[in-house]
C-alpha positions in Angstrom: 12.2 11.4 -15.7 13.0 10.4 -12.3 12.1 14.0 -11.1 8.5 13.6 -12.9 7.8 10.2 -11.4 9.0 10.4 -7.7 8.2 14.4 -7.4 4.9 15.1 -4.9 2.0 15.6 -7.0 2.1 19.1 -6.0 5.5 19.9 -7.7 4.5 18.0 -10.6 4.0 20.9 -13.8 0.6 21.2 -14.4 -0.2 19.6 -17.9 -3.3 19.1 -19.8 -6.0 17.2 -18.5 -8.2 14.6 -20.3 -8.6 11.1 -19.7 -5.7 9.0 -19.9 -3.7 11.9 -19.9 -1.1 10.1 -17.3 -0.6 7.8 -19.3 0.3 9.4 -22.2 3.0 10.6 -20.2 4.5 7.3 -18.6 4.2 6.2 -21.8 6.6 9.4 -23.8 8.7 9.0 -20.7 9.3 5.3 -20.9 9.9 5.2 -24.8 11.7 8.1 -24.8 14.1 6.2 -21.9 14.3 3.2 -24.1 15.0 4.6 -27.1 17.8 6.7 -25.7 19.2 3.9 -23.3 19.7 1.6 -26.5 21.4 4.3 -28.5 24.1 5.0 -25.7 24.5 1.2 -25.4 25.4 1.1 -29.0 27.6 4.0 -29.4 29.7 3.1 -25.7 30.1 -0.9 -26.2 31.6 -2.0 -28.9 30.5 -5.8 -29.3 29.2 -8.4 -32.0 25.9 -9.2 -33.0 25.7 -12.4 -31.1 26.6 -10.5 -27.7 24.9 -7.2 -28.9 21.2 -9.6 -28.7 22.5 -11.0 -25.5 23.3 -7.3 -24.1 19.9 -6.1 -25.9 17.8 -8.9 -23.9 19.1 -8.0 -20.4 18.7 -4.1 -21.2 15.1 -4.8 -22.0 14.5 -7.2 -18.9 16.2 -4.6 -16.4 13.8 -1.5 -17.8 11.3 -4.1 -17.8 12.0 -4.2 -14.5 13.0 -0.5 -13.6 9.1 0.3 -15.3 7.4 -2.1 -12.4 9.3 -0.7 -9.6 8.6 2.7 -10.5 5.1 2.6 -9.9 5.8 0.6 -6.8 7.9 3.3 -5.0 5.3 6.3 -6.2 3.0 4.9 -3.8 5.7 6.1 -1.0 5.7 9.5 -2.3 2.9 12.2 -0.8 0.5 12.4 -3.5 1.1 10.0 -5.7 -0.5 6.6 -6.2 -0.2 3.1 -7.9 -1.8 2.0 -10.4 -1.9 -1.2 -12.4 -2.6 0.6 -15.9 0.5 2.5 -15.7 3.0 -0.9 -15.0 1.6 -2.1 -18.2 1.5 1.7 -19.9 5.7 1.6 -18.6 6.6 -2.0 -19.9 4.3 -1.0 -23.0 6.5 2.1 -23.4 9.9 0.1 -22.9 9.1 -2.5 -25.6 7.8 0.1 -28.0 11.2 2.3 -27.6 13.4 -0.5 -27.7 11.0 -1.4 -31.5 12.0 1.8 -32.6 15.4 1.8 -32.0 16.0 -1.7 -33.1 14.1 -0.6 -36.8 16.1 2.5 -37.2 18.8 1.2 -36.5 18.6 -1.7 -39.0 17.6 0.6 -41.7 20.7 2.3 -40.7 19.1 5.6 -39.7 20.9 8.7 -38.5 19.2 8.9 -35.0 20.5 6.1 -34.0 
């Protein structure tokens, strides 16, 4: 993830192109990240459900916060530029992961 998002444009794999395209990416990248953060918070601390929310919360706030500076820094990497549409597209993907992992997880699923 952090190869695709701070990589020049120019090493960046081609992919397909159609409008929104980019998007669609930070948004897989970012729910895919949440999603997987959440399920090796769960398996590698072993705590109760009051401190498991508490733990959950901050989790959320610091990919929250890891989705904003993202786009930030791209704007110091040849190429690459900032846009508003992906911070929202990140946090979007972020909350959306950490969804999915929080209903699998209560309906006791195996992928998580």
């Amino acid at each position: 993830m952090a190869y695709a998002l701070f990589s020049p444009a120019s090493n960046v794999p081609d992919i397909p192109k159609f409008y929104g395209s980019d998007k669609v990416i930070h948004f897989g990248m970012f729910v895919g990240m949440a999603f997987l953060w959440n399920r090796v918070v769960r398996h590698n601390v072993n705590i109760n459900r009051k401190n498991s929310t508490k733990l959950f919360t901050n989790y959320l706030v610091l990919w929250i916060f890891i989705a904003i500076l993202t786009e930030y820094l791209q704007r110091l990497v040849p190429g690459r530029s900032f846009d508003y549409f992906d911070i929202i597209t990140n946090i979007v993907g972020v909350i959306i992961g950490a969804g999915i992992f929080i209903y699998l997880n209560k309906r006791g699923s195996v992928l998580v």
